[in-house]
C-alpha angles and dihedrals in degrees: 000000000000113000105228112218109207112220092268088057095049090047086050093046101047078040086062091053107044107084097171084246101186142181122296083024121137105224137164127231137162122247102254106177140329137246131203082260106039149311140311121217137176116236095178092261123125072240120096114235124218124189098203105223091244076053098058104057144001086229099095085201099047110118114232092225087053087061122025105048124210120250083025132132112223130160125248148183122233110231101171133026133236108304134201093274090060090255137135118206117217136178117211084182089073100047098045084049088057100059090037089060087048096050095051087054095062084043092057094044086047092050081222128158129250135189105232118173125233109254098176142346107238121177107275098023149340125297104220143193105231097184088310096321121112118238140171131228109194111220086238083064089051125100125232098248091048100049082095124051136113130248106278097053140131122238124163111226138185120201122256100176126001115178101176092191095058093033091238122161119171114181137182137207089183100071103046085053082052087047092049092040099056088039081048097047092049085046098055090031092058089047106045135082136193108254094029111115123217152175129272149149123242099238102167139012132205136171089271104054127291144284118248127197110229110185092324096322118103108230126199120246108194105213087235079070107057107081135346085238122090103273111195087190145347098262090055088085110008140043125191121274088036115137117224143166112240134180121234108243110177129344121215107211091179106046082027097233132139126202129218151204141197099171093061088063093066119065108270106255087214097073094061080043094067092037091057106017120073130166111282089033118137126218152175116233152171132251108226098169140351120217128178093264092057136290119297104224123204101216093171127025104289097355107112120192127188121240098200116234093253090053089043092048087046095052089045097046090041090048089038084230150113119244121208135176113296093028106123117231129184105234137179127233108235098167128011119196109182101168089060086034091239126139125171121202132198132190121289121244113233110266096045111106119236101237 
């Protein structure tokens, strides 16, 4: 059975619908049906409502049905009256970008981190899509290792400047890798000891030794502490990205610096060298340098001893010959410290057997 409505009812009902929606209004309104340019969605008027597609998203690709789902509630601005086609026009894309804005805000205050993705690489930073909001990220807030990177990409982000009136948005990189670095840095300090070895990856070498990455800090090995054997420079014995074992050697709270050594994790060669070597021994040995004051001979693995310059001219003017790095050469040992791990050799006399 159909209800019939008398004209006062009709009136009362049309009257609960009209709810003298106007221009510049919030209102909410489920997603009806969709047209080749845009959606349809009920507000609750005896108007009709459209969300024009250039109205829906500031992806221009972004498909309306991809965003706006029927069946859905959803708010909206009115952005046009009731026009003479009985129709409302509404945007969904301002007020998304509204709350956005708000939103960012309590981000900024918060000094939190976002995910924004890159949207084009511009000379002096990144152009981003911050949740359909433009921002900037200038090439000084950028990381090293994000400096470069392809449209498309995720970076995390904190704000350095939003100004909504002017639809500014100024982000850094920069400043979440300091954030995680300081949290990193507490994290590994409270955790390390001196005499504890650990593992790390060679990340940068220099003339004086070479950094190592422990558990995200960059520690310094001094190349004296890379091995007990003579080591003319760093790259002689790493390359970076290769993983090793080192020894903590001193930790810096204050500057905030650790120390490291590789050498401490093999056994120290000076201790079979007071076990086998004694004052009045003679041995063979190898040149490993030559400086102005005499050769310093290795005469066991790691344990290097020094010849002094009148004993090396001697040797040379008696054997009518030039000595270099690698040449063998029979010494004596006149002193043995092995305490300061110092031993100085001199020339053999002639009766005396090389051991």
């Amino acid at each position: 059975m159909v209800e019939q409505y008398s004209d006062c009812d009709f009136e009362t009902l049309l009257a609960k619908y009209d709810y003298n929606f106007k221009r510049g209004d919030i209102v909410k309104g489920v997603v009806c049906a969709y047209e080749s340019d845009g959606a349809i969605v009920d507000i609750g008027s005896k108007c009709t409502a459209f969300v024009p597609s250039y109205e829906v998203s500031s992806d221009k690709k972004a498909r309306v049905e991809d965003v706006l789902e029927r069946n859905t509630e959803y708010e909206f601005l009115i952005t046009q009256d009731c026009d003479e086609n009985g129709r409302f026009t509404l945007s969904y894309k301002k007020v998304h970008l509204a709350h956005t804005w708000a939103e960012l805000e309590k981000i900024k205050d918060a000094d939190e981190t976002i995910a924004v993705t890159v949207s084009q690489i511009v000379k002096g930073g990144l152009v981003v899509d911050v949740s359909g909001i433009q921002g900037f990220i200038p090439q000084g807030q950028l990381c090293a290792r994000e400096t470069i990177c392809n449209p498309g990409d995720k970076i995390e982000v904190k704000i350095l400047t939003l100004d909504k009136s002017q639809h500014n948005l100024i982000l850094s990189n920069k400043k979440v890798f300091e954030t995680n670095m300081a949290e990193t840095r507490k994290n590994v300090f409270s955790q390390v000891e001196v005499g504890q070895v650990v593992k790390g990856e060679v990340v940068r070498i220099t003339d004086f030794g070479a950094f190592v990455n422990v558990g995200g800090v960059d520690c310094l090995l001094p190349l004296s502490q890379i091995s007990w054997k003579w080591v003319e420079h760093p790259t002689d014995l790493l390359k970076v990205g290769q993983e090793i074992n080192v020894e903590i050697i001193d930790i810096d709270h204050d500057k905030q610096r650790i120390s490291l050594s590789l050498k401490n994790t093999e056994p120290d060669p000076w201790i079979k060298a007071e076990e086998e070597l004694k004052e009045g021994d003679v041995k063979e040995g190898i040149i490993t340098r030559i400086k102005p004051f005499g050769a310093f001979v290795e005469v066991l693995p790691g344990v290097e001893a020094l010849l002094p310059q009148s004993a090396l001219a001697e040797y040379q003017n008696k054997t009518n010959s030039i000595l270099n790095a690698g040449d063998k050469i029979d010494t004596k040992i006149i002193k043995f410290n092995p305490k300061d791990k110092r031993i100085s050799l001199g020339l053999p006399t002639g009766d005396t057997p090389v051991e």
